[in-house]
C-alpha positions as CSV (number, residue, x, y, z in Angstrom):
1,X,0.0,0.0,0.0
2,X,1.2,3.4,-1.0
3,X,1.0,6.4,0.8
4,X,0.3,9.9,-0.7
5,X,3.3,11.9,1.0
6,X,1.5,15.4,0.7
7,X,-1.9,14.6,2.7
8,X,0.3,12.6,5.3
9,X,2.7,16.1,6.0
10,X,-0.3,18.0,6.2
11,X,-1.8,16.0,8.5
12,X,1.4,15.5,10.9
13,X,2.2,19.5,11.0
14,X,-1.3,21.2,11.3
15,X,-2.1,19.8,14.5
16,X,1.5,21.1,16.1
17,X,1.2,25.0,14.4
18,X,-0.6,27.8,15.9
19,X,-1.7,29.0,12.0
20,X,-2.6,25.3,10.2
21,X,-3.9,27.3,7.3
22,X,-0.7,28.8,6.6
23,X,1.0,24.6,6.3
24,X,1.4,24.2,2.4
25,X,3.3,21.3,1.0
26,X,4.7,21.7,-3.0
27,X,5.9,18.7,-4.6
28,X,8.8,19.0,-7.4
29,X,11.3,16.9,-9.1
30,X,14.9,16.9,-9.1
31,X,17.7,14.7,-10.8
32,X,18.0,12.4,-7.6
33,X,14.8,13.3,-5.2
34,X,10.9,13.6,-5.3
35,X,11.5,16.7,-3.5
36,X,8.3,18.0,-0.8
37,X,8.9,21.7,0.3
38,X,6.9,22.3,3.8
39,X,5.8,26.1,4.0
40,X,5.1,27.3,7.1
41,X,3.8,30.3,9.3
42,X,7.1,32.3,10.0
43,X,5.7,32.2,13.7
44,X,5.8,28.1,13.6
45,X,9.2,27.6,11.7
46,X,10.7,27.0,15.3
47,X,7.9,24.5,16.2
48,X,8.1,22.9,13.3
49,X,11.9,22.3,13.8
50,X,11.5,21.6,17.3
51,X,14.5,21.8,19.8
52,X,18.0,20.8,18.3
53,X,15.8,19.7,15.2
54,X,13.8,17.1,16.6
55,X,10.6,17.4,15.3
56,X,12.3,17.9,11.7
57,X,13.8,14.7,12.4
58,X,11.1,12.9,13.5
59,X,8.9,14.3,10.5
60,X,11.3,13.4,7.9
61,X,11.9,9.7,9.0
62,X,8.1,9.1,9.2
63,X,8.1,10.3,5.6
64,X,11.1,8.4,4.2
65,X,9.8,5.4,6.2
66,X,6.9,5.5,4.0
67,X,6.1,3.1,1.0
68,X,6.0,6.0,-1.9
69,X,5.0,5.6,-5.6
70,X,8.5,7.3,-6.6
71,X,11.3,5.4,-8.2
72,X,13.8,8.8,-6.8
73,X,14.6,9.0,-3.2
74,X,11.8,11.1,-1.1
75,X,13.5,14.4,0.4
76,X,11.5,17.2,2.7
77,X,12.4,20.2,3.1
78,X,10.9,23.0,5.6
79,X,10.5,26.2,3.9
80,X,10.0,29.8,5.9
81,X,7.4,31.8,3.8
């Protein structure tokens, strides 16, 4: 069973921000990744990131723990607005 990546960020970051409509995930291409860019509220870049990074950490190795349709590498990167 495949997961969609973009639904599954969403759903992990919105309940940890104080502005979930500002979460946006983008999906593009590069030569080696299926690259996901998370966009967040400038006021929840540090909550997203967490202490020493480890809600970042924790985020990325649910998603690169997931079965994904991709034949690249998954990559995710958080993005301040």
């Amino acid at each position: 069973m495949t997961v969609a990546i973009v639904p599954l960020v969403e759903a992990l970051v919105r309940p940890l921000v104080d502005h979930p409509e500002a979460v946006t995930v983008t999906q593009h291409e590069t030569a080696e990744y299926m690259a996901f860019d998370l966009t967040v509220d400038p006021e929840d870049i540090g909550t997203v990131i967490g202490r020493q990074g480890r809600v970042a950490q924790a985020l990325r190795a649910v998603v690169y723990g997931v079965k994904s349709p991709y034949t690249k590498r998954v990559r995710l990167n958080i993005v301040k607005q």
